[in-house]
N, CA, C and O atoms as a Tripos MOL2 file, in Angstrom:
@<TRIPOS>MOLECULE
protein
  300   299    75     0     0
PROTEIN
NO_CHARGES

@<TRIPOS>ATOM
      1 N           0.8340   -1.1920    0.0000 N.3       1 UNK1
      2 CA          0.0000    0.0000    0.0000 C.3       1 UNK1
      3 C           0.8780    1.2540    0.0000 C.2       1 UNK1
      4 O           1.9510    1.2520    0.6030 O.2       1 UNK1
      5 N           0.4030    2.4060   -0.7190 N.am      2 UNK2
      6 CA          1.1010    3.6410   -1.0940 C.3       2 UNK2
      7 C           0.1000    4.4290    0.2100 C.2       2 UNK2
      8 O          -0.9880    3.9620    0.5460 O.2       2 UNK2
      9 N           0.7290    5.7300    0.8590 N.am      3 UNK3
     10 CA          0.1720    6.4120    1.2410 C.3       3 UNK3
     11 C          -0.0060    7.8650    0.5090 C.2       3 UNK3
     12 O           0.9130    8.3120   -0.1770 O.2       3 UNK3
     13 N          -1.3150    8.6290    0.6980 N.am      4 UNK4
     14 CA         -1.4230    9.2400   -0.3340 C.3       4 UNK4
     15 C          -2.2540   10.8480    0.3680 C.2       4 UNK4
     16 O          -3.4760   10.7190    0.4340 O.2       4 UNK4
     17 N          -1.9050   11.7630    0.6890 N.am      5 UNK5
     18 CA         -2.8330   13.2880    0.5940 C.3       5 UNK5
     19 C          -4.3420   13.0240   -0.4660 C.2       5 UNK5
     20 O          -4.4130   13.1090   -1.6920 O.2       5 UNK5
     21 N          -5.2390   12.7470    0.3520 N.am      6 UNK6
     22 CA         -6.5620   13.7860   -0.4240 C.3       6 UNK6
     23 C          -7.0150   14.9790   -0.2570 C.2       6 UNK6
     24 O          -6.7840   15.1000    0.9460 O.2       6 UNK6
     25 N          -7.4910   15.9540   -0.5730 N.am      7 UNK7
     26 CA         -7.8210   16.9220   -0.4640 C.3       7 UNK7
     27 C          -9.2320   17.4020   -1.1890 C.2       7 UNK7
     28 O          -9.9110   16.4470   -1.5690 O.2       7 UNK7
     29 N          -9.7090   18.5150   -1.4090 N.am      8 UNK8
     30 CA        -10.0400   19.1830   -1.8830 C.3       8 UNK8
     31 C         -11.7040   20.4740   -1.7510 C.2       8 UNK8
     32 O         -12.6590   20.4230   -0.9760 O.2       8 UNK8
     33 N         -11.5200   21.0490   -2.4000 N.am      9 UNK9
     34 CA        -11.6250   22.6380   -2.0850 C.3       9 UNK9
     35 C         -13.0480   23.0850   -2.7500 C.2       9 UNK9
     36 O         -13.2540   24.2770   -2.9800 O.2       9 UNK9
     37 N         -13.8940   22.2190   -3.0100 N.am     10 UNK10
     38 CA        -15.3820   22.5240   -3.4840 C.3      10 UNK10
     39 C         -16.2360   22.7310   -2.3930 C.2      10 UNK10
     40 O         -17.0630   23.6420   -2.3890 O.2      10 UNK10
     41 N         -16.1020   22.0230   -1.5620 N.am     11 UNK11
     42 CA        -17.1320   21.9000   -0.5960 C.3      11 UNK11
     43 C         -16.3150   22.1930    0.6800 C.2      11 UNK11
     44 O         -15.4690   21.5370    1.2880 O.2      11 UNK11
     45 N         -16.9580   23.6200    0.9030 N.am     12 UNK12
     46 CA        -15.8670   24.3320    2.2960 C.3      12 UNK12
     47 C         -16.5880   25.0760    3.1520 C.2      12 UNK12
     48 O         -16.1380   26.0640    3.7330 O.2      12 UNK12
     49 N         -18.0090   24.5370    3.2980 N.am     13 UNK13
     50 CA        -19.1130   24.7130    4.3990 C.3      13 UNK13
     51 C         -18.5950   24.1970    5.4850 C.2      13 UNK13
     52 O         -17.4180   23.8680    5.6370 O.2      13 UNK13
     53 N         -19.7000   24.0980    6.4670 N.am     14 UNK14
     54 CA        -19.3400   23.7130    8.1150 C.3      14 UNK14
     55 C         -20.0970   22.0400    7.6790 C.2      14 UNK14
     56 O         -20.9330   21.6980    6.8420 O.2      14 UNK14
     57 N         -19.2820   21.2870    8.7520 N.am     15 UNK15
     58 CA        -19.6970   19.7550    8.6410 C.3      15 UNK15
     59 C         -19.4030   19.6520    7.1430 C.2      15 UNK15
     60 O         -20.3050   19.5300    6.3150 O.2      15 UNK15
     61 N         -17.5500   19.7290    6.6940 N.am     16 UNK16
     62 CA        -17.2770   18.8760    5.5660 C.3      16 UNK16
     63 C         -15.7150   18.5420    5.8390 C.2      16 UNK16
     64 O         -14.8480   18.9410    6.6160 O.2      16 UNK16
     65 N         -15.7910   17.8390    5.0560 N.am     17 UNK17
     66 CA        -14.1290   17.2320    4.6930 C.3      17 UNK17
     67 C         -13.1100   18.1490    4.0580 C.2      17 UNK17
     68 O         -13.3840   18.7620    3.0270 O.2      17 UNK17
     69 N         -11.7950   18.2660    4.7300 N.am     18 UNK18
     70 CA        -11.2290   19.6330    3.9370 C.3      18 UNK18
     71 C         -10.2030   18.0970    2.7870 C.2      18 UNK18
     72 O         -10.0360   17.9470    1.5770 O.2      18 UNK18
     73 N          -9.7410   17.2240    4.1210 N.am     19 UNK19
     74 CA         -8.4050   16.5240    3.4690 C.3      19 UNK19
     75 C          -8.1090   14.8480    4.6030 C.2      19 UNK19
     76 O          -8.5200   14.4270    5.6850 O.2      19 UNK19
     77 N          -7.3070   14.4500    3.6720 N.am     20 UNK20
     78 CA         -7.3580   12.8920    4.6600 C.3      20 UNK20
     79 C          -6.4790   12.4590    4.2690 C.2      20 UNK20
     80 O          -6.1660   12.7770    3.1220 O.2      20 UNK20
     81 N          -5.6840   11.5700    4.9730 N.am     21 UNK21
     82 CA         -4.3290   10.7650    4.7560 C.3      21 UNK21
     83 C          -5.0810    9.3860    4.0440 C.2      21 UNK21
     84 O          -6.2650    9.3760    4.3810 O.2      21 UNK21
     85 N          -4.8390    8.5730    3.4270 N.am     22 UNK22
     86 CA         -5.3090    7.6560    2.9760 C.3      22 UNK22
     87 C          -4.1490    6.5590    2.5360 C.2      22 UNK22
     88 O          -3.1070    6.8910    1.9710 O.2      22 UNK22
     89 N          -4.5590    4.9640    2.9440 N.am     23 UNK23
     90 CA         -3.6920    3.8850    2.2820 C.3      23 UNK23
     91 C          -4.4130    3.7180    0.8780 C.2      23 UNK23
     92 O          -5.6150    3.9090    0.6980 O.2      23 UNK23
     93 N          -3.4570    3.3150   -0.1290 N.am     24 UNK24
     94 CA         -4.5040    2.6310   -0.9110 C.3      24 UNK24
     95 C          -3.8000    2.1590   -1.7560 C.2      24 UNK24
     96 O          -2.8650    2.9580   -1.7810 O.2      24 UNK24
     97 N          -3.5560    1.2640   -2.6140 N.am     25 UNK25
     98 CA         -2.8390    0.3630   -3.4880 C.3      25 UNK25
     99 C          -2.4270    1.5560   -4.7570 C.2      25 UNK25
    100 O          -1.4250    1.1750   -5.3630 O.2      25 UNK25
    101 N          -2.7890    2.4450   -5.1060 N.am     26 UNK26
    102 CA         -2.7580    3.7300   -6.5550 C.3      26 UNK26
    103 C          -3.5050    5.1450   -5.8500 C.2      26 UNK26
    104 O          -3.9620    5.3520   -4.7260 O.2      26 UNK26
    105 N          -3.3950    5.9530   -7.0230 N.am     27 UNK27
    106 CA         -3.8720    7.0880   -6.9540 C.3      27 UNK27
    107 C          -4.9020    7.0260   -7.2170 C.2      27 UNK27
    108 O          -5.4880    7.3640   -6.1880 O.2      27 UNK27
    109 N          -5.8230    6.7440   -8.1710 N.am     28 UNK28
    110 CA         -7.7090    6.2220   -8.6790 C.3      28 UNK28
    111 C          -7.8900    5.6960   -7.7620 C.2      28 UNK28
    112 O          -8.9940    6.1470   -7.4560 O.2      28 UNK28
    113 N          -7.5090    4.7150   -6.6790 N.am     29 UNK29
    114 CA         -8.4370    4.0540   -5.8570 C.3      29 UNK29
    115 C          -8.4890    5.4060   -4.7430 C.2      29 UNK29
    116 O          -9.5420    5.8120   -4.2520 O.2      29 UNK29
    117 N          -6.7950    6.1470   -4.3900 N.am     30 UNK30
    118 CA         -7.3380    7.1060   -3.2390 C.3      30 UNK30
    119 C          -8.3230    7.8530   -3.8800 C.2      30 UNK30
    120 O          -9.3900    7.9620   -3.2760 O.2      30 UNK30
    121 N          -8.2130    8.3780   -4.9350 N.am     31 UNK31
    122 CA         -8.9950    9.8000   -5.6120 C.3      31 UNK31
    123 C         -10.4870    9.2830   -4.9320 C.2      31 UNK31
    124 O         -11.0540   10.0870   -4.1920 O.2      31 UNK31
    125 N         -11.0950    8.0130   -5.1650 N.am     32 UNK32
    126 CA        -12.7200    7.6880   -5.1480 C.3      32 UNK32
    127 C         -12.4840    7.3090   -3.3120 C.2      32 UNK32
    128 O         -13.4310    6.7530   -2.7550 O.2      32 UNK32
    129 N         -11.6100    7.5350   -2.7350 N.am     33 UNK33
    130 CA        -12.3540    7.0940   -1.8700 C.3      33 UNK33
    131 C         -12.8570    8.4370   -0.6740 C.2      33 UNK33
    132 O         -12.2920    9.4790   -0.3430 O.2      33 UNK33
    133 N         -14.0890    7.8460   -0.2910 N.am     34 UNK34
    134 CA        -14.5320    9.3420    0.6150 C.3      34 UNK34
    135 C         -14.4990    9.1790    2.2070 C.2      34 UNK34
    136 O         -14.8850    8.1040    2.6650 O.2      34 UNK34
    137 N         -14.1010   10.0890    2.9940 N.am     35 UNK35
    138 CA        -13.9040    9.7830    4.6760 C.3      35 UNK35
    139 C         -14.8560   10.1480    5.0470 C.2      35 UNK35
    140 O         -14.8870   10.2170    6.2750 O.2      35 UNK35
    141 N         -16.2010   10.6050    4.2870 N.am     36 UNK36
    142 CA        -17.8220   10.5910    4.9330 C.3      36 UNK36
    143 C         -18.2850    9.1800    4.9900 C.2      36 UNK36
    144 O         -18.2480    8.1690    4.2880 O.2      36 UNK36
    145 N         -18.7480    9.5760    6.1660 N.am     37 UNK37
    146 CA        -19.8820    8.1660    6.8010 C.3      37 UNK37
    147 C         -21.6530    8.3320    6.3370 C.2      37 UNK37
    148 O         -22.6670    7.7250    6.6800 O.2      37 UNK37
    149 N         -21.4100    9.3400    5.5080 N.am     38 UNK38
    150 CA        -22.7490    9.9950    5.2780 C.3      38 UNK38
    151 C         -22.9610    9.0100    3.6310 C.2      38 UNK38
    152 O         -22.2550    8.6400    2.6930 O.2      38 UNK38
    153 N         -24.6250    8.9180    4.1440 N.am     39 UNK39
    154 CA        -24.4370    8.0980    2.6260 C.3      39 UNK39
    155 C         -25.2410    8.7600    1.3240 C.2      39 UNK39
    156 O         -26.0490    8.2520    0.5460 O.2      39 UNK39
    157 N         -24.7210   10.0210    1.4050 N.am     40 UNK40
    158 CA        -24.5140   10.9170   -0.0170 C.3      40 UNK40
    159 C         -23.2580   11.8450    0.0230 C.2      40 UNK40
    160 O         -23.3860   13.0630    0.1470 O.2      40 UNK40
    161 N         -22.2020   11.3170   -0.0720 N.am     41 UNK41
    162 CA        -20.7650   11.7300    0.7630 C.3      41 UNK41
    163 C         -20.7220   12.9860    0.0310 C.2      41 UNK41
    164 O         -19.7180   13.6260    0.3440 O.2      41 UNK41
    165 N         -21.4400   13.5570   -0.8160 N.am     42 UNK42
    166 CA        -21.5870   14.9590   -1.7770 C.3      42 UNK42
    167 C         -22.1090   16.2730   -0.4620 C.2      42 UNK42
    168 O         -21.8920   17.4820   -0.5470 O.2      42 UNK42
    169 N         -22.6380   15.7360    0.3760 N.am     43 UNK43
    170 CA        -22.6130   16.6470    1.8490 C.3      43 UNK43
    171 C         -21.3980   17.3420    2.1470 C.2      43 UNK43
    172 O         -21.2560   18.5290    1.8570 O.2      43 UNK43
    173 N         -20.3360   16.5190    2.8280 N.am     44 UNK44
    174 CA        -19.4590   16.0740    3.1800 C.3      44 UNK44
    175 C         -18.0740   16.1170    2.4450 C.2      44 UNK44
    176 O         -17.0520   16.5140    3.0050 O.2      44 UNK44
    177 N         -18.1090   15.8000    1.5070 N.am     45 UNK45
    178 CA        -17.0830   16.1370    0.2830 C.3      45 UNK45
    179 C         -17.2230   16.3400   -1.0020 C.2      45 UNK45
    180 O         -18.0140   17.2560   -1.2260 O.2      45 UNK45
    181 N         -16.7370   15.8150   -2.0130 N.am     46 UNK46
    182 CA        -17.1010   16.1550   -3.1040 C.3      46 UNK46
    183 C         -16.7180   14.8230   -4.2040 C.2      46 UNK46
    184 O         -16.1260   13.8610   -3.7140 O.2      46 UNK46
    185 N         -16.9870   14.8050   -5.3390 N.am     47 UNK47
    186 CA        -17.0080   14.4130   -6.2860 C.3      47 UNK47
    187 C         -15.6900   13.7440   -6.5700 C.2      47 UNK47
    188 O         -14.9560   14.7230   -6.7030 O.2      47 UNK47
    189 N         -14.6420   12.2610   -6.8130 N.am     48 UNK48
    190 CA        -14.0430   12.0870   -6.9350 C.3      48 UNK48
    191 C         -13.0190   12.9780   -8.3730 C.2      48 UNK48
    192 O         -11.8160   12.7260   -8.4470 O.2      48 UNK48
    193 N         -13.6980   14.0070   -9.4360 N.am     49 UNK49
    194 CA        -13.2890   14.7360  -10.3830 C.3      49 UNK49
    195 C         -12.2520   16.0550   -9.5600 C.2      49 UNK49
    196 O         -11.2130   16.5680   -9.9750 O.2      49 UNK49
    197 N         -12.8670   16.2640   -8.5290 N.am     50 UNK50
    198 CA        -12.5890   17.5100   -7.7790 C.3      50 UNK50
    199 C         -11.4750   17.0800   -6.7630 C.2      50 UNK50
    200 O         -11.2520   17.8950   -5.8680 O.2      50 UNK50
    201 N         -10.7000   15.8560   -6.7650 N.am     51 UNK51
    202 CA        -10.0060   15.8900   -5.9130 C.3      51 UNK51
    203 C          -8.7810   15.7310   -6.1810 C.2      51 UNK51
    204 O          -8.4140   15.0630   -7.1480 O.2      51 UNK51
    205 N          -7.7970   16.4480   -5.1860 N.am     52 UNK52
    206 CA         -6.2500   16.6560   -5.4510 C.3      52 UNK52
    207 C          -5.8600   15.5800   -4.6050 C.2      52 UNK52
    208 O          -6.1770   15.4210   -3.4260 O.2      52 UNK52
    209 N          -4.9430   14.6580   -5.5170 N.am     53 UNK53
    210 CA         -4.4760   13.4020   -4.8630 C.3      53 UNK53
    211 C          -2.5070   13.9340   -4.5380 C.2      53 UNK53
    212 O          -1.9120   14.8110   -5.1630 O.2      53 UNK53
    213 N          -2.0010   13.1740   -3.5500 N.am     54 UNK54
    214 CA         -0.2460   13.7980   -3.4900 C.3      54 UNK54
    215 C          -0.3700   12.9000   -2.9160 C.2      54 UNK54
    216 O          -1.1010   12.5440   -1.9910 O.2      54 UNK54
    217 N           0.9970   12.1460   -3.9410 N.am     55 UNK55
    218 CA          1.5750   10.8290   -3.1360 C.3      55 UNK55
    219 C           2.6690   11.1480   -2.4230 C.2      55 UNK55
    220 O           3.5010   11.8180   -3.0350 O.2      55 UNK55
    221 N           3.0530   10.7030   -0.6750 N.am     56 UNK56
    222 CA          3.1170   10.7600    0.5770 C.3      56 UNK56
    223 C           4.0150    9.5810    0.7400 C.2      56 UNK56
    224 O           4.5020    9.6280    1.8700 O.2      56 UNK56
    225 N           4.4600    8.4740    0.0290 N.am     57 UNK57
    226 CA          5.1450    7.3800    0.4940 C.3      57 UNK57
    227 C           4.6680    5.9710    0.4010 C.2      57 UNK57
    228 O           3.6350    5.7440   -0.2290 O.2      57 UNK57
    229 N           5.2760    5.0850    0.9250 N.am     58 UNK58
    230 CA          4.8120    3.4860    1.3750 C.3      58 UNK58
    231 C           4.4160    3.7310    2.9270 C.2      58 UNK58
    232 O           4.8110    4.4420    3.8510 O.2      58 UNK58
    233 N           3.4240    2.7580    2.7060 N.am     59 UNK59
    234 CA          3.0450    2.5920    4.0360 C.3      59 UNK59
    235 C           3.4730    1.3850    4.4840 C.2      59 UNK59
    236 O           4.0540    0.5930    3.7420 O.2      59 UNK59
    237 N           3.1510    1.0850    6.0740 N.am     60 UNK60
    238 CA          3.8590   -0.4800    6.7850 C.3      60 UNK60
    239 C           3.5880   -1.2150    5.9160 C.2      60 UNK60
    240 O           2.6930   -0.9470    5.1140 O.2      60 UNK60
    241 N           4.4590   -2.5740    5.8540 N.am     61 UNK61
    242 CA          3.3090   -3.4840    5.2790 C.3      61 UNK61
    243 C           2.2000   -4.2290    6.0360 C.2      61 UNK61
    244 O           1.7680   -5.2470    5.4950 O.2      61 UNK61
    245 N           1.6010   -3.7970    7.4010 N.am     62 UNK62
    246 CA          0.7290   -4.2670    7.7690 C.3      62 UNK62
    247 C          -0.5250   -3.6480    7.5400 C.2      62 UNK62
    248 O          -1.6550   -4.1360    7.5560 O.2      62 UNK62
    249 N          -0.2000   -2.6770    7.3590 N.am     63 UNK63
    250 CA         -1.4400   -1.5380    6.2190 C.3      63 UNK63
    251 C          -2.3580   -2.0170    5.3380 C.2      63 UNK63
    252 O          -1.7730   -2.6660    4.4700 O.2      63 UNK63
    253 N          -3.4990   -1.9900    5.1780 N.am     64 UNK64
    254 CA         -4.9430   -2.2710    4.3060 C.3      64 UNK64
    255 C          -5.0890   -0.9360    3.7800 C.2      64 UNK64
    256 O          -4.6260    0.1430    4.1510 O.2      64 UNK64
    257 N          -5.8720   -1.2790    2.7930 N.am     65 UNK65
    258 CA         -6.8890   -0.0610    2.0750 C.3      65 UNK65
    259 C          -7.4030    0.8710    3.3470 C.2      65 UNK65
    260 O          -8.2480    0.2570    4.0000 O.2      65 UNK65
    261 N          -7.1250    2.1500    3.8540 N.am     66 UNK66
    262 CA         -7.9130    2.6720    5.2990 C.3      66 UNK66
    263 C          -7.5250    3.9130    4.8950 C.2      66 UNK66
    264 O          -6.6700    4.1630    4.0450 O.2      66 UNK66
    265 N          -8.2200    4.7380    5.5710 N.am     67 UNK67
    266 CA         -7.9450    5.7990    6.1160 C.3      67 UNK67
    267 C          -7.1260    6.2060    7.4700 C.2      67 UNK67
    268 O          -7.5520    5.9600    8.5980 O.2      67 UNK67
    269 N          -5.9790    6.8160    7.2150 N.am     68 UNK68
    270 CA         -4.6590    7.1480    8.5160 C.3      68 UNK68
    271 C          -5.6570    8.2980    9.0520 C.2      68 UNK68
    272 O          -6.2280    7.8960   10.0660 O.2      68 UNK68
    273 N          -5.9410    9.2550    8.7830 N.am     69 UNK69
    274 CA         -6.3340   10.6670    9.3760 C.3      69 UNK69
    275 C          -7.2440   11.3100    8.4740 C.2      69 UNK69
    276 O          -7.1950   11.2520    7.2460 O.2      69 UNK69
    277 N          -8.2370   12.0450    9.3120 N.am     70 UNK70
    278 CA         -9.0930   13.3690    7.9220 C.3      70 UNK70
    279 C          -9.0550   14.3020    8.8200 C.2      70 UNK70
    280 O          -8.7230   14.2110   10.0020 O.2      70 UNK70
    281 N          -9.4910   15.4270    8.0760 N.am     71 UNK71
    282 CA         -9.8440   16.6630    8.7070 C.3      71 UNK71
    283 C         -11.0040   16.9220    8.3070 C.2      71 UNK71
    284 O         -11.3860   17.0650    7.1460 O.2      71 UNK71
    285 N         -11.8850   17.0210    9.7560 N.am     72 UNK72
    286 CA        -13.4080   17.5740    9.6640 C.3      72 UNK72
    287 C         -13.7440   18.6080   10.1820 C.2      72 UNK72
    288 O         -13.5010   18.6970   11.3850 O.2      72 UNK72
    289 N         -14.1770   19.3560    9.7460 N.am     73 UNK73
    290 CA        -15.0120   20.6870    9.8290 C.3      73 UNK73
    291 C         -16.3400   20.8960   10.3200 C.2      73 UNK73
    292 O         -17.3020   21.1340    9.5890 O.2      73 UNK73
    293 N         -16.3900   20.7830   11.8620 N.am     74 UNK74
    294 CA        -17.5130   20.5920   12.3460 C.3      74 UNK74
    295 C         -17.9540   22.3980   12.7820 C.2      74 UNK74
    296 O         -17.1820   23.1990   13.3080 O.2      74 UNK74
    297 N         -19.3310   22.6500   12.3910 N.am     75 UNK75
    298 CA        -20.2450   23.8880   12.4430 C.3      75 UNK75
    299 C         -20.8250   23.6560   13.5370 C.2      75 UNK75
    300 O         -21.6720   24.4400   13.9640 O.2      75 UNK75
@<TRIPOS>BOND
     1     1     2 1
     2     2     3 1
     3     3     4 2
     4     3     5 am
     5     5     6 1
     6     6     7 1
     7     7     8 2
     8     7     9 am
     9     9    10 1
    10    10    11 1
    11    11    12 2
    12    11    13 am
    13    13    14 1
    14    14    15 1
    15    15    16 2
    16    15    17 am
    17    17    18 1
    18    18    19 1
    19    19    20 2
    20    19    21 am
    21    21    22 1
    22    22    23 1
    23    23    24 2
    24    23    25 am
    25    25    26 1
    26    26    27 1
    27    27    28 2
    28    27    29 am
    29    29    30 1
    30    30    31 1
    31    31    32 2
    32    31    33 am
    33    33    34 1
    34    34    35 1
    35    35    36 2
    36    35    37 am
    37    37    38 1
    38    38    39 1
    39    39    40 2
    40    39    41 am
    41    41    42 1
    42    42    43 1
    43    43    44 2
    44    43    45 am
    45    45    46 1
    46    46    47 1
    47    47    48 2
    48    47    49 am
    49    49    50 1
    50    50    51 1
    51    51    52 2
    52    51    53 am
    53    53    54 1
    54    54    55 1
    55    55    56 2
    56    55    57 am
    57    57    58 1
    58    58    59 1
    59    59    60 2
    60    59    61 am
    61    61    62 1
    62    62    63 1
    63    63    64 2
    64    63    65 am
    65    65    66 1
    66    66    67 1
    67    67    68 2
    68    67    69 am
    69    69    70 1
    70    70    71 1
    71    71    72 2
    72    71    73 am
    73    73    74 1
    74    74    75 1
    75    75    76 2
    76    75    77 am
    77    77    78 1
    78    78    79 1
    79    79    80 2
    80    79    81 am
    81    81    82 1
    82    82    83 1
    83    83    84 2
    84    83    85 am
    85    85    86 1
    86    86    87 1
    87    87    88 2
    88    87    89 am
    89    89    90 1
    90    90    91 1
    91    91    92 2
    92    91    93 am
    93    93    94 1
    94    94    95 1
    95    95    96 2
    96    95    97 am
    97    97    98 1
    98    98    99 1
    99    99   100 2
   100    99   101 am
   101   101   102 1
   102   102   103 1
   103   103   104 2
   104   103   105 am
   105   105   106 1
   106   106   107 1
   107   107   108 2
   108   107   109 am
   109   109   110 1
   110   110   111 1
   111   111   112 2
   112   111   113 am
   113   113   114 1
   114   114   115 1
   115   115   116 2
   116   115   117 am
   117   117   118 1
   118   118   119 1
   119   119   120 2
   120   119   121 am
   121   121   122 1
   122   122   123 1
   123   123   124 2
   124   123   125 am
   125   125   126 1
   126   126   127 1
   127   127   128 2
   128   127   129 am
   129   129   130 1
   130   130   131 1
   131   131   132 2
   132   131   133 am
   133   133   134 1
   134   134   135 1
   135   135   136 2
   136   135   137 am
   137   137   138 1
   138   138   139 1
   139   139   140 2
   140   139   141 am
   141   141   142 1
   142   142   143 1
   143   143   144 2
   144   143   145 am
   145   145   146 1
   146   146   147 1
   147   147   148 2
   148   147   149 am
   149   149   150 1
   150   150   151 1
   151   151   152 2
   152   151   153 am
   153   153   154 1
   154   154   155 1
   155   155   156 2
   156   155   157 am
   157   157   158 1
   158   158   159 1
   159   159   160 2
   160   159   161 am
   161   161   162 1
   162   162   163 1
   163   163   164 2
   164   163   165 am
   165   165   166 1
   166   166   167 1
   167   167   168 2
   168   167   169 am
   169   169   170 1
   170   170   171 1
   171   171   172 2
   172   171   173 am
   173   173   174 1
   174   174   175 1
   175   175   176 2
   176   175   177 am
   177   177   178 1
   178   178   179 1
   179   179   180 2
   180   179   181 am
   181   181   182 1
   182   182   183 1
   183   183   184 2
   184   183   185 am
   185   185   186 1
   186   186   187 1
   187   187   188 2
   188   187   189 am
   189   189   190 1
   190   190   191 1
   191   191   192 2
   192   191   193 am
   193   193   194 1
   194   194   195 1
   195   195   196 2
   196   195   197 am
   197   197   198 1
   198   198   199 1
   199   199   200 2
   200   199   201 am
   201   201   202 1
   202   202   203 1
   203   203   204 2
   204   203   205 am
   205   205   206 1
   206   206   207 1
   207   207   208 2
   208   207   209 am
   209   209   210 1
   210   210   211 1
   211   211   212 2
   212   211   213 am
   213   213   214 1
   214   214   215 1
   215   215   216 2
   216   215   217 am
   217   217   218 1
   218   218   219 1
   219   219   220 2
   220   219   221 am
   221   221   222 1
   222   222   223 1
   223   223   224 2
   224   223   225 am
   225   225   226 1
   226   226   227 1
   227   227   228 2
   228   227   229 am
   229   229   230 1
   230   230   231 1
   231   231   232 2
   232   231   233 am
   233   233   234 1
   234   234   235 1
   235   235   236 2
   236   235   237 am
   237   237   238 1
   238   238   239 1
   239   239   240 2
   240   239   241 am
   241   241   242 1
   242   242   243 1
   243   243   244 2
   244   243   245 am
   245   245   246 1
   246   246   247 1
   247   247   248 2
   248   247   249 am
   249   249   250 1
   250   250   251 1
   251   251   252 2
   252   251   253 am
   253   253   254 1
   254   254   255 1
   255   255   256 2
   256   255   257 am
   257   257   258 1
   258   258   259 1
   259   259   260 2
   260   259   261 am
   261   261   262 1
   262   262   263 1
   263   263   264 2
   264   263   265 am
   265   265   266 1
   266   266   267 1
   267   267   268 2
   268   267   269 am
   269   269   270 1
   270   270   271 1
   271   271   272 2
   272   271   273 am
   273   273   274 1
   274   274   275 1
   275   275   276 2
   276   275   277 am
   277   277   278 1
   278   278   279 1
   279   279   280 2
   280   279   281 am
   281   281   282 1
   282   282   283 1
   283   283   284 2
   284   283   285 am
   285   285   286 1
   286   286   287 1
   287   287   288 2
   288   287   289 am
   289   289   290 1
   290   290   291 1
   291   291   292 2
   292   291   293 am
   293   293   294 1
   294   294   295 1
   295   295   296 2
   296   295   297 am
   297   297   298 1
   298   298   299 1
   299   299   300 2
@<TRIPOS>SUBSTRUCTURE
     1 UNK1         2 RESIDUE 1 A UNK
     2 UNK2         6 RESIDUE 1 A UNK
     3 UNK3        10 RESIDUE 1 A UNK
     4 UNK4        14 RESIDUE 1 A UNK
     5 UNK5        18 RESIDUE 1 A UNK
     6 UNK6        22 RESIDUE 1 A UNK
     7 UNK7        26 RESIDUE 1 A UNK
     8 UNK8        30 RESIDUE 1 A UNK
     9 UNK9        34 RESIDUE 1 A UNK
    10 UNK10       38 RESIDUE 1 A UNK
    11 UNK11       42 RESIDUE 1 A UNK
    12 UNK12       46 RESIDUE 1 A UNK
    13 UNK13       50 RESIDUE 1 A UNK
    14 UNK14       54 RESIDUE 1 A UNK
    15 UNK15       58 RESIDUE 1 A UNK
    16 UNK16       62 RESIDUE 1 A UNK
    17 UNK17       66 RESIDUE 1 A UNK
    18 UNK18       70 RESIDUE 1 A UNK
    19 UNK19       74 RESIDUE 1 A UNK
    20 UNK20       78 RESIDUE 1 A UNK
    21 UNK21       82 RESIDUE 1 A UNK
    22 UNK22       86 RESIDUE 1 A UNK
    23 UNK23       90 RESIDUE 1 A UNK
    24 UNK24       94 RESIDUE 1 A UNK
    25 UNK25       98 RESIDUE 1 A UNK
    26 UNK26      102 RESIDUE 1 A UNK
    27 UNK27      106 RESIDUE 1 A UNK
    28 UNK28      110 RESIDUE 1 A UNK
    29 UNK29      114 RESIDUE 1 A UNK
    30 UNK30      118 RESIDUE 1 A UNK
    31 UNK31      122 RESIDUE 1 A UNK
    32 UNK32      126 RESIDUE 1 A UNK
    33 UNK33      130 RESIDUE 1 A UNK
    34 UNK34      134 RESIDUE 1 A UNK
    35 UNK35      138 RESIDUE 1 A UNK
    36 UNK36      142 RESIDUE 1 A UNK
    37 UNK37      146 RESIDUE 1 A UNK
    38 UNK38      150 RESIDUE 1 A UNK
    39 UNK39      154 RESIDUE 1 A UNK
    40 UNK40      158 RESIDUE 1 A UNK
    41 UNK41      162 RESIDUE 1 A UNK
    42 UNK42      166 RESIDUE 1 A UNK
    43 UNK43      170 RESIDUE 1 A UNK
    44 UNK44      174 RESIDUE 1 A UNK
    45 UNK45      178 RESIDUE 1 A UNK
    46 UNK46      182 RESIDUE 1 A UNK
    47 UNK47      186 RESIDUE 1 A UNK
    48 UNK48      190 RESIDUE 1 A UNK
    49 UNK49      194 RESIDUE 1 A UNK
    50 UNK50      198 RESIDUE 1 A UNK
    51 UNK51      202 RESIDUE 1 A UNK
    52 UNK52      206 RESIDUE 1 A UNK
    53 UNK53      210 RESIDUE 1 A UNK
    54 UNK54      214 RESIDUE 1 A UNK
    55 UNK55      218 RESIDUE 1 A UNK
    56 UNK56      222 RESIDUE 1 A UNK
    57 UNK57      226 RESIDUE 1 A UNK
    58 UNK58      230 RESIDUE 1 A UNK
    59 UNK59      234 RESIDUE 1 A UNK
    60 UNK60      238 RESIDUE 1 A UNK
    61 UNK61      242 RESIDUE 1 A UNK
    62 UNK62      246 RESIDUE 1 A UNK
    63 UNK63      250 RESIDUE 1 A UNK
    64 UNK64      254 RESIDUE 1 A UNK
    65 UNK65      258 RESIDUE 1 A UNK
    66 UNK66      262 RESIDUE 1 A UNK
    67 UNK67      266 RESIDUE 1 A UNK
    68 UNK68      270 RESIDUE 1 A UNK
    69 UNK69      274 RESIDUE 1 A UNK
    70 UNK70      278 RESIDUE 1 A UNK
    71 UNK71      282 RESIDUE 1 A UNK
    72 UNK72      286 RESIDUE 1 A UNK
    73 UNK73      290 RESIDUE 1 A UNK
    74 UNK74      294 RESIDUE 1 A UNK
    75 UNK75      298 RESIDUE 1 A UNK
């Protein structure tokens, strides 16, 4: 697993996602994945088109597909 920066800057209301550390085997799998628990993650974040991916390294190899950290924006 690669570790990888998501980000991004569409959706910058209160109660959203600014950015998240993410494992994930590539960059397309981080890009789609969302750190909302909400199940229209378009609340919450945005659109896998809108997001800035930055690759960050290898992760352990005891590492899965997960999320390391997000940043939430609670209103």
């Amino acid at each position: 697993m690669k570790l990888f920066k998501i980000s991004q800057i569409v959706n910058t209301d209160y109660d959203t996602y600014s950015d998240a550390v993410v494992a994930a085997p590539d960059m397309e799998t981080a890009r789609k994945m969302s750190p909302s628990y909400d199940p229209d993650p378009m609340d919450e974040w945005t659109s896998p088109e809108n997001v800035t991916v930055e690759y960050l390294g290898e992760a352990a190899p005891n590492i899965g597909q997960d999320f390391i950290c997000k940043s939430y924006h609670a209103g």
